[in-house]
PDB file of N, H, CA, C and O in Angstrom:
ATOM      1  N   UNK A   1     110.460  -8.776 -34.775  1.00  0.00           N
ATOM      2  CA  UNK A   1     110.919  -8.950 -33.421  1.00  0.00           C
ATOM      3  C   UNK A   1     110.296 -10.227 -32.878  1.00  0.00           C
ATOM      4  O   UNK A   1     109.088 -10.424 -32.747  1.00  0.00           O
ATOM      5  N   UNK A   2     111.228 -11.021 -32.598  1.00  0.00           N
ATOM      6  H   UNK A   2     112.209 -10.861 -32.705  1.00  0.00           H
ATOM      7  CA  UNK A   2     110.668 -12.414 -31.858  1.00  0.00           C
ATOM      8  C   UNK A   2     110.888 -12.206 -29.866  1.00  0.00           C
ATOM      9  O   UNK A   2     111.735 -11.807 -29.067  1.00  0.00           O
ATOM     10  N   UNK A   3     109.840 -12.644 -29.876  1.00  0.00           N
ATOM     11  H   UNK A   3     109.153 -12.969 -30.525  1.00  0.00           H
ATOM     12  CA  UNK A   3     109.936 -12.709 -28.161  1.00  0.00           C
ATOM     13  C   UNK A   3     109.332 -13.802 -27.407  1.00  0.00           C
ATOM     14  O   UNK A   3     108.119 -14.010 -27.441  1.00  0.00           O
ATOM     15  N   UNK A   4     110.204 -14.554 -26.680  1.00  0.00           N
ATOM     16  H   UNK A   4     111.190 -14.385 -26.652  1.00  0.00           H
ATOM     17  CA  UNK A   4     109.501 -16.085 -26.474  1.00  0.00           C
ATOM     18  C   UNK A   4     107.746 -15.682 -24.710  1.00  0.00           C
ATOM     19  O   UNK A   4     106.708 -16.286 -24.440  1.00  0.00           O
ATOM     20  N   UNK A   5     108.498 -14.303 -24.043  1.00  0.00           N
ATOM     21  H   UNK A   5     109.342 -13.812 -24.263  1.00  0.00           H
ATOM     22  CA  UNK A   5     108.090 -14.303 -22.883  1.00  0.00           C
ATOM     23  C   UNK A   5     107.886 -12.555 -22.456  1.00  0.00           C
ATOM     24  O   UNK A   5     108.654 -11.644 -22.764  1.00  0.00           O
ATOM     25  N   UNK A   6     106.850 -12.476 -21.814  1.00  0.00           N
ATOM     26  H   UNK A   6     106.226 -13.217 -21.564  1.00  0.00           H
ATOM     27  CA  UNK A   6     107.315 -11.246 -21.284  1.00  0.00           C
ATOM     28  C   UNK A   6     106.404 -10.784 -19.724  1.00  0.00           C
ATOM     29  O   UNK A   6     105.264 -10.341 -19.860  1.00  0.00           O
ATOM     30  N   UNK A   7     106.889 -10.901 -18.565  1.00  0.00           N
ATOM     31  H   UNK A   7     107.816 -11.261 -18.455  1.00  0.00           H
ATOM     32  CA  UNK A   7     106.158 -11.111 -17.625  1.00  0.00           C
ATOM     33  C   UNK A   7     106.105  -9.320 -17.244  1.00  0.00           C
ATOM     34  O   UNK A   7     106.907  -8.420 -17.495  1.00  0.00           O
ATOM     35  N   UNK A   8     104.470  -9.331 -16.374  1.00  0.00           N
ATOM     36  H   UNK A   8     103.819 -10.062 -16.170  1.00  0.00           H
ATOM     37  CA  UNK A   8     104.266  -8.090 -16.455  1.00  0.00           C
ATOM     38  C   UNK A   8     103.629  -8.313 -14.899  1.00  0.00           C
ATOM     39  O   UNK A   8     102.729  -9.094 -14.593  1.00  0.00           O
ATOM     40  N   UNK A   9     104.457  -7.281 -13.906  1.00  0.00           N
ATOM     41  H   UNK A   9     105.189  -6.646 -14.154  1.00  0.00           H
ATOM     42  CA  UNK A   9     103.448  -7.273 -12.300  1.00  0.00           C
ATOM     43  C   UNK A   9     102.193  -6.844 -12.500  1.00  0.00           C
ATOM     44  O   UNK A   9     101.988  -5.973 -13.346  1.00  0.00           O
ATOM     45  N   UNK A  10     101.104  -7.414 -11.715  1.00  0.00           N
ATOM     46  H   UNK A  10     101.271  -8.122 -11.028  1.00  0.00           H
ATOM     47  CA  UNK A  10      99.794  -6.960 -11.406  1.00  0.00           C
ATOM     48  C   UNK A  10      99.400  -7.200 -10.192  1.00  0.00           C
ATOM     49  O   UNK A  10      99.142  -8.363  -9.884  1.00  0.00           O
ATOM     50  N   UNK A  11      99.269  -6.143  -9.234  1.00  0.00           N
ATOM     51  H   UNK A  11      99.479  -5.198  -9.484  1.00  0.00           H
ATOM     52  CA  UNK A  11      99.211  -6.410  -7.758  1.00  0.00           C
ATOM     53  C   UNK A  11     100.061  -7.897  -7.102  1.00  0.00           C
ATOM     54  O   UNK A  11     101.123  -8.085  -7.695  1.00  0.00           O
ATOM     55  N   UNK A  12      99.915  -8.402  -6.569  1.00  0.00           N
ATOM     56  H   UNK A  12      99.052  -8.249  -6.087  1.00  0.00           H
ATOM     57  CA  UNK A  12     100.728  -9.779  -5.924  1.00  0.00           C
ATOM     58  C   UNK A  12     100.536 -10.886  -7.219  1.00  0.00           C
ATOM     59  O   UNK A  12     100.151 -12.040  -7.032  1.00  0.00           O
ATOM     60  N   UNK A  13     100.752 -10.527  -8.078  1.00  0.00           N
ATOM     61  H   UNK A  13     101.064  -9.590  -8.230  1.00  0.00           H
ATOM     62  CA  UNK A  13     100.665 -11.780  -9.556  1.00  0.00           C
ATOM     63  C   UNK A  13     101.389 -11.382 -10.104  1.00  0.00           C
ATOM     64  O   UNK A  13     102.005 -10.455  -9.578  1.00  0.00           O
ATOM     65  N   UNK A  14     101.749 -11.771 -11.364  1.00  0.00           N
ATOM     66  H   UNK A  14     101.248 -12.524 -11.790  1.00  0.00           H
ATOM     67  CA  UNK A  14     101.826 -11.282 -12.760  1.00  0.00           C
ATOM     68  C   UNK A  14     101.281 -11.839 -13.868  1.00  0.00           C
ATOM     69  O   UNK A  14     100.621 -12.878 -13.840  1.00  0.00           O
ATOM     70  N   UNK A  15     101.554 -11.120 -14.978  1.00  0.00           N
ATOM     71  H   UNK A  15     102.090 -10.276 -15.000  1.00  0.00           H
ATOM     72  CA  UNK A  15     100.935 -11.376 -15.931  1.00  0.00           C
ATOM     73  C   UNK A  15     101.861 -11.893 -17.341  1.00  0.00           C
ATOM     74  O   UNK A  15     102.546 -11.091 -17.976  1.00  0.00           O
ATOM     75  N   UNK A  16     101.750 -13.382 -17.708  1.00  0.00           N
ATOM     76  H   UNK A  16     101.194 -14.033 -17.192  1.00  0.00           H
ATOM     77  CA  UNK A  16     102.392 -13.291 -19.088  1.00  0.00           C
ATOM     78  C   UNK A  16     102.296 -13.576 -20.036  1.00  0.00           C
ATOM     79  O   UNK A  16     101.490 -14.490 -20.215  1.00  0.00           O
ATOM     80  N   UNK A  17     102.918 -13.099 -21.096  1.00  0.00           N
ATOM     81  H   UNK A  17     103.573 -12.357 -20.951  1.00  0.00           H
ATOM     82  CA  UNK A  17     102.735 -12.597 -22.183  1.00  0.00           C
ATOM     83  C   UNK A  17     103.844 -13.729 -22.790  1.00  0.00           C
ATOM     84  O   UNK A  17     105.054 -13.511 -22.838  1.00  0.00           O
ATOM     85  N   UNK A  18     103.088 -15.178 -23.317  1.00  0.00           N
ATOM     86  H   UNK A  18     102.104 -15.355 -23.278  1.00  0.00           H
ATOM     87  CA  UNK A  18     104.203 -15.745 -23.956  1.00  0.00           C
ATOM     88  C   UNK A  18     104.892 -15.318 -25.244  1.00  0.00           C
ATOM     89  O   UNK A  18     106.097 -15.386 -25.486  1.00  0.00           O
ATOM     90  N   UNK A  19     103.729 -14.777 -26.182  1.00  0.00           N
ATOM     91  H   UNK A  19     102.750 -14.722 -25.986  1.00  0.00           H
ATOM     92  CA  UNK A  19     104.153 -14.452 -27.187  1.00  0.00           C
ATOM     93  C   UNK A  19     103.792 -13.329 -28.031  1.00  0.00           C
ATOM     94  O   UNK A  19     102.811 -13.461 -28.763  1.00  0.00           O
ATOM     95  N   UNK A  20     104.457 -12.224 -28.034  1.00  0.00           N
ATOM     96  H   UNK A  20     105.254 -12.116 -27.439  1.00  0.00           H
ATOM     97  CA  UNK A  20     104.104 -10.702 -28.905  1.00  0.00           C
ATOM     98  C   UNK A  20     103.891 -10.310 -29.957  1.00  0.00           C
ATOM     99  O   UNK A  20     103.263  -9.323 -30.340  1.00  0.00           O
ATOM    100  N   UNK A  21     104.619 -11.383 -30.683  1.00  0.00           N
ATOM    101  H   UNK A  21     105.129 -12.185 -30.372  1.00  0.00           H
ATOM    102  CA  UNK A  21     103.925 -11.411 -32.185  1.00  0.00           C
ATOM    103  C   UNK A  21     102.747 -11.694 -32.476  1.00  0.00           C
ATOM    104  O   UNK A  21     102.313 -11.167 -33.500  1.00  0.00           O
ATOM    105  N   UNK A  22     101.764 -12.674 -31.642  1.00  0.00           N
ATOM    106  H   UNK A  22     102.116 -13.103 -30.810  1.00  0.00           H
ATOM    107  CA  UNK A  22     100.031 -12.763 -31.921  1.00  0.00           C
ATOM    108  C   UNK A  22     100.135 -11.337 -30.712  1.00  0.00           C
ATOM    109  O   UNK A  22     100.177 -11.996 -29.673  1.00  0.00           O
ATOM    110  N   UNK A  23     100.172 -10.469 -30.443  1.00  0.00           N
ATOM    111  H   UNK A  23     100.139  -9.934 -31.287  1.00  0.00           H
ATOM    112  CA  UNK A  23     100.065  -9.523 -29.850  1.00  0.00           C
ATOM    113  C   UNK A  23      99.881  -8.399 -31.091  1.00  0.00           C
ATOM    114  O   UNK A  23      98.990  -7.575 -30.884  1.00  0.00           O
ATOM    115  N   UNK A  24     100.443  -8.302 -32.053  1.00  0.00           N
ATOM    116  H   UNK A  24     101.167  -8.972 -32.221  1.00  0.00           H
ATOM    117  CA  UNK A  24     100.528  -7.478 -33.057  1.00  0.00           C
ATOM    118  C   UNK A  24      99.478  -8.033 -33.933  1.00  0.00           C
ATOM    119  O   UNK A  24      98.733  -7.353 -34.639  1.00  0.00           O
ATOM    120  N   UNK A  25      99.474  -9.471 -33.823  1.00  0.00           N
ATOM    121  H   UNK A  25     100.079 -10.024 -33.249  1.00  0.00           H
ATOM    122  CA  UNK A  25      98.516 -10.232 -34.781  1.00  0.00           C
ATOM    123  C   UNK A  25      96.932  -9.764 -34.595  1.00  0.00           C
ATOM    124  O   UNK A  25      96.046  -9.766 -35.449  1.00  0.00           O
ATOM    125  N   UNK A  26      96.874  -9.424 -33.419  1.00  0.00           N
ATOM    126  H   UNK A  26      97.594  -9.422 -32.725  1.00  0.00           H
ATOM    127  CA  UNK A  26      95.248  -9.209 -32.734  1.00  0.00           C
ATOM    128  C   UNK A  26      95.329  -8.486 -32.517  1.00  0.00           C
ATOM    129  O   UNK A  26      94.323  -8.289 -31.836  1.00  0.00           O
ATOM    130  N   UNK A  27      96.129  -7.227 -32.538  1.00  0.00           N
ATOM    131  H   UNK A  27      96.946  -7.387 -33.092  1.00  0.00           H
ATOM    132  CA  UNK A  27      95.463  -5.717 -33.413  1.00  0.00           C
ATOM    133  C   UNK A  27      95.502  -5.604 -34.732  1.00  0.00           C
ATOM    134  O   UNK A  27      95.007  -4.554 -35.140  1.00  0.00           O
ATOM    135  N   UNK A  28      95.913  -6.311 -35.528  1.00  0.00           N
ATOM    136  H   UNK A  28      96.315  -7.164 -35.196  1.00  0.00           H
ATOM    137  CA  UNK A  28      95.503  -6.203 -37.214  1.00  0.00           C
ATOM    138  C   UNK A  28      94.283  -7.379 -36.990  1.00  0.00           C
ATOM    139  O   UNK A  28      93.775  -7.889 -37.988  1.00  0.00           O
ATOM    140  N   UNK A  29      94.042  -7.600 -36.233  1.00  0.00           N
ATOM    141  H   UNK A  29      94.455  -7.186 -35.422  1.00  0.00           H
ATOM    142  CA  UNK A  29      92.784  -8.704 -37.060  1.00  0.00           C
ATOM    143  C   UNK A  29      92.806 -10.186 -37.129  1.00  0.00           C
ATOM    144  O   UNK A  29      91.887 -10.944 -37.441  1.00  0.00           O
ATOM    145  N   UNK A  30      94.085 -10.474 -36.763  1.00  0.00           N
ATOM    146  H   UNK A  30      94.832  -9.859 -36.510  1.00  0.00           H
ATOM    147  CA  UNK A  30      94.642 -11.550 -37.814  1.00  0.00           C
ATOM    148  C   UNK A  30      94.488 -12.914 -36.708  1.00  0.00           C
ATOM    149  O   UNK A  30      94.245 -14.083 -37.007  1.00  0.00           O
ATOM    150  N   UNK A  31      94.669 -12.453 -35.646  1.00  0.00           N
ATOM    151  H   UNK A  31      94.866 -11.503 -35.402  1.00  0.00           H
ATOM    152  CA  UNK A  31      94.874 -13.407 -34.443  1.00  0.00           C
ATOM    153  C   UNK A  31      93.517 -13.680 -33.488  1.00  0.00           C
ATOM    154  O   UNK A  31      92.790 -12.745 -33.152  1.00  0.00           O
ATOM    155  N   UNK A  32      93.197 -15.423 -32.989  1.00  0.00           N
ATOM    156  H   UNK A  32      93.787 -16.182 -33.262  1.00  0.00           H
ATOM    157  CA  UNK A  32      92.681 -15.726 -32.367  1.00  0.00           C
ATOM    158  C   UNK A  32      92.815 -15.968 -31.032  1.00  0.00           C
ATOM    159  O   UNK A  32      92.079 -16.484 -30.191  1.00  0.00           O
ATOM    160  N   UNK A  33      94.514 -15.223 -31.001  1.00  0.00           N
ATOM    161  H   UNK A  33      95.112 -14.804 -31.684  1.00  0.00           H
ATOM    162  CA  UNK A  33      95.508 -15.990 -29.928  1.00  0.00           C
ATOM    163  C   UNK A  33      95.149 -15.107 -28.557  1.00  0.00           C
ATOM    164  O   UNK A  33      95.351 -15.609 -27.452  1.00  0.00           O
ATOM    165  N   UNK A  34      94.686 -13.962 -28.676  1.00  0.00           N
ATOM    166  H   UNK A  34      94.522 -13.554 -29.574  1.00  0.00           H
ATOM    167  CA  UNK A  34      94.137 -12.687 -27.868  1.00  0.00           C
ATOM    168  C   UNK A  34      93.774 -12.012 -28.556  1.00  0.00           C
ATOM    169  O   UNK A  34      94.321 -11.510 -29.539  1.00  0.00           O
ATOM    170  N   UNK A  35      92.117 -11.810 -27.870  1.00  0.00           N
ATOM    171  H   UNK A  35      91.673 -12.217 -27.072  1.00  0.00           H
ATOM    172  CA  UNK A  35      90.749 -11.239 -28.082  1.00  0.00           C
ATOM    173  C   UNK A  35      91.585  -9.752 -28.477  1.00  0.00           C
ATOM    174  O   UNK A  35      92.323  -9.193 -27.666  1.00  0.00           O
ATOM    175  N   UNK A  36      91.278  -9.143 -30.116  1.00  0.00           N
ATOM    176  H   UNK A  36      90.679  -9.597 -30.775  1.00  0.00           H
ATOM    177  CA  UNK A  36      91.248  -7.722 -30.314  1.00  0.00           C
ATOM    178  C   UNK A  36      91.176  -6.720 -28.875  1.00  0.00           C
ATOM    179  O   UNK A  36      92.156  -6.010 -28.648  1.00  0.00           O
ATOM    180  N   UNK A  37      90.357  -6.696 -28.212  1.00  0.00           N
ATOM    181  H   UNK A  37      89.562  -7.273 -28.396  1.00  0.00           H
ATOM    182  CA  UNK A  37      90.143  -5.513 -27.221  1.00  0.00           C
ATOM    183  C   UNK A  37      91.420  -5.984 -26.096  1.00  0.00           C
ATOM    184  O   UNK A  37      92.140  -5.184 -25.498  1.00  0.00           O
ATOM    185  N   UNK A  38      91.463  -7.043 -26.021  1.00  0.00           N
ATOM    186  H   UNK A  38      90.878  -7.692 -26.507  1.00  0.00           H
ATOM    187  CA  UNK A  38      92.640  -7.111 -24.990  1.00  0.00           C
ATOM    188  C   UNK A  38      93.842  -6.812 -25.162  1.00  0.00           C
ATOM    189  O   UNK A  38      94.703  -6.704 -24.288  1.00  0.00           O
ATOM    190  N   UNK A  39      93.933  -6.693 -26.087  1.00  0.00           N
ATOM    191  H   UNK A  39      93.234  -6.781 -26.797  1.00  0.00           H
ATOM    192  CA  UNK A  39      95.277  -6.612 -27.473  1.00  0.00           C
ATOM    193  C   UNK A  39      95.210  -5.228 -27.293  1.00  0.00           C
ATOM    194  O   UNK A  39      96.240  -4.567 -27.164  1.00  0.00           O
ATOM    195  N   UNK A  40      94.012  -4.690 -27.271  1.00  0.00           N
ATOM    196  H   UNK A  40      93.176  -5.228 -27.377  1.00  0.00           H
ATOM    197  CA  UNK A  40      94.481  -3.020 -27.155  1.00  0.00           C
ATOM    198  C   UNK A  40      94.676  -2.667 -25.976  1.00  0.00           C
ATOM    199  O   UNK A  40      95.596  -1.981 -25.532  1.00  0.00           O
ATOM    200  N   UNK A  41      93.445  -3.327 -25.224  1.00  0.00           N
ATOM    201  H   UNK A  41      92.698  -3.884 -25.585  1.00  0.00           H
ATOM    202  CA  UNK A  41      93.831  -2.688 -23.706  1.00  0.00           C
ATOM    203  C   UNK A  41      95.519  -2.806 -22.770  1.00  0.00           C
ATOM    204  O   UNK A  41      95.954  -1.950 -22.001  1.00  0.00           O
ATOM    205  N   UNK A  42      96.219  -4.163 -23.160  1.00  0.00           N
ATOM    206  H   UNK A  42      95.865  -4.859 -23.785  1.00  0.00           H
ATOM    207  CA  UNK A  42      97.454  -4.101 -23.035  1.00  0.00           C
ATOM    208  C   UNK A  42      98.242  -3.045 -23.677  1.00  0.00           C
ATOM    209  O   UNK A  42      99.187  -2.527 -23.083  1.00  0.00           O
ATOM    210  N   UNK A  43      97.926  -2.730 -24.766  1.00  0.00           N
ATOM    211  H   UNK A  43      97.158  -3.151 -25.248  1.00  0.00           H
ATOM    212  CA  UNK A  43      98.819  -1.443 -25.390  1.00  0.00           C
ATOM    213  C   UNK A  43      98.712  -0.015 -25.316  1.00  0.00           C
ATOM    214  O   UNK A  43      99.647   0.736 -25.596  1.00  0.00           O
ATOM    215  N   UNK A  44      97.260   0.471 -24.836  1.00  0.00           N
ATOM    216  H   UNK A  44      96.500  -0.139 -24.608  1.00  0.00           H
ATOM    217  CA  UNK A  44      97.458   1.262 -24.126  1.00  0.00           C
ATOM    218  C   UNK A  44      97.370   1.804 -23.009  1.00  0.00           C
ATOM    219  O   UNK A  44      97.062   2.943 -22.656  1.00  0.00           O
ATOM    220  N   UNK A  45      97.793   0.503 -22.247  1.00  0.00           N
ATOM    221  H   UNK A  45      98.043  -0.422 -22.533  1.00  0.00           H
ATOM    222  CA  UNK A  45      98.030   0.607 -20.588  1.00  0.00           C
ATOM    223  C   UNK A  45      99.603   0.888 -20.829  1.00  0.00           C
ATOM    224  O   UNK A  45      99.989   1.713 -20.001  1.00  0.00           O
ATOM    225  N   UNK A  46     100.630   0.469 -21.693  1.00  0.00           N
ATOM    226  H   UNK A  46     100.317  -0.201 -22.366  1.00  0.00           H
ATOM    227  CA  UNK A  46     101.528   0.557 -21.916  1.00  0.00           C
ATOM    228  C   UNK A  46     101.925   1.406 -22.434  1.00  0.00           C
ATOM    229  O   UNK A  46     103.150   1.286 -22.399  1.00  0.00           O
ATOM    230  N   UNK A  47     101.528   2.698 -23.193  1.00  0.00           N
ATOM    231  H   UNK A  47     100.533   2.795 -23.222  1.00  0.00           H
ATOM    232  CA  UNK A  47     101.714   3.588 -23.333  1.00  0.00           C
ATOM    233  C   UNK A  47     101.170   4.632 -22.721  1.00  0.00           C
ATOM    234  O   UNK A  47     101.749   5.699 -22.924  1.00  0.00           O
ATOM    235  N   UNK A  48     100.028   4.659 -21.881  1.00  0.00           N
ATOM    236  H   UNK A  48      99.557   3.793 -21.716  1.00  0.00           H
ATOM    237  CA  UNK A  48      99.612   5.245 -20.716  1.00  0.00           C
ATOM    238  C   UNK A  48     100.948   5.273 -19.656  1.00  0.00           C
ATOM    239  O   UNK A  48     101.172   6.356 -19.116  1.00  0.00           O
ATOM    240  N   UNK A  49     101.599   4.437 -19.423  1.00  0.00           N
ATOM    241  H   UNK A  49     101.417   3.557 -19.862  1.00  0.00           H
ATOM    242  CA  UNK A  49     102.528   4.447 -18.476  1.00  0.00           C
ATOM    243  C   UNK A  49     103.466   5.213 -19.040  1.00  0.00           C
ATOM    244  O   UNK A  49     103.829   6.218 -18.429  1.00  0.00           O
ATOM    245  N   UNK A  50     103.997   4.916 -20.215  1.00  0.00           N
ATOM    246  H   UNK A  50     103.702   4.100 -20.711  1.00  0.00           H
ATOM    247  CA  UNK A  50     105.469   5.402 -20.798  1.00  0.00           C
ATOM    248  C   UNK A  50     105.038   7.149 -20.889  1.00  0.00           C
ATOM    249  O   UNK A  50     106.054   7.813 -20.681  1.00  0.00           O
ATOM    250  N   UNK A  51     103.986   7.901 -21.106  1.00  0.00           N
ATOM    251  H   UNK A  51     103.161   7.361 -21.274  1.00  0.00           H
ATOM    252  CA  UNK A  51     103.218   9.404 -21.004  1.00  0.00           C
ATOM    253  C   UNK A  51     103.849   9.913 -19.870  1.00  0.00           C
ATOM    254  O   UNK A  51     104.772  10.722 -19.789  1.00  0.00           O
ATOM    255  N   UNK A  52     102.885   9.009 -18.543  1.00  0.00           N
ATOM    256  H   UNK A  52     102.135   8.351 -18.609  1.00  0.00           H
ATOM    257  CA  UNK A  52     102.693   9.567 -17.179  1.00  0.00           C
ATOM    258  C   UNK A  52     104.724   9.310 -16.884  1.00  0.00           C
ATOM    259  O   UNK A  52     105.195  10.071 -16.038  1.00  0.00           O
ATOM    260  N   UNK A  53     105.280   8.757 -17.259  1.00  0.00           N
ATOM    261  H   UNK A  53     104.898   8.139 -17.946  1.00  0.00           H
ATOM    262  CA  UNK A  53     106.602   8.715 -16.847  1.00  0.00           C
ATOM    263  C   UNK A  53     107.586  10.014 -17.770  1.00  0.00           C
ATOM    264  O   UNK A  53     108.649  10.501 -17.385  1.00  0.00           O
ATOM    265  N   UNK A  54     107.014  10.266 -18.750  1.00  0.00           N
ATOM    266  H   UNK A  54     106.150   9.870 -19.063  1.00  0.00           H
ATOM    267  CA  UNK A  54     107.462  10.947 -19.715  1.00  0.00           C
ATOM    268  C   UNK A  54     107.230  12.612 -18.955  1.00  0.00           C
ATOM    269  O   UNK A  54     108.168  13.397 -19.097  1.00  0.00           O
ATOM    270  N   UNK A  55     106.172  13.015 -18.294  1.00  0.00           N
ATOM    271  H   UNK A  55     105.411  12.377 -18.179  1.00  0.00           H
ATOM    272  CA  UNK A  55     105.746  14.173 -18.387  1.00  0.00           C
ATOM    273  C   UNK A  55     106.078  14.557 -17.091  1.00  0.00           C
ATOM    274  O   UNK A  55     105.829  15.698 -16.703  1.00  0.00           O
TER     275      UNK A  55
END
């Protein structure tokens, strides 16, 4: 999956996410592009949400 962008609200900002593939990269390890822990903490803020919407 290629993705050039992906903008995300955070109070009066947002947040973006140029590219998702070093997103996958820096939870295997592989990427310098974003710090491992941030890499997770984006993913499971993102599935924290998709739960609380789910239930």
């Amino acid at each position: 999956m290629g993705v050039g962008a992906a903008v995300i609200p955070a109070g009066k900002g947002e947040v973006v996410l140029f590219n998702l593939p070093a997103l996958k990269a820096a939870l295997a390890g592989e990427a310098a592009d974003i710090h491992p822990l941030v890499a997770q903490r984006i993913l499971l803020n993102g599935l924290a949400r998709q739960l609380r919407g789910a239930g």
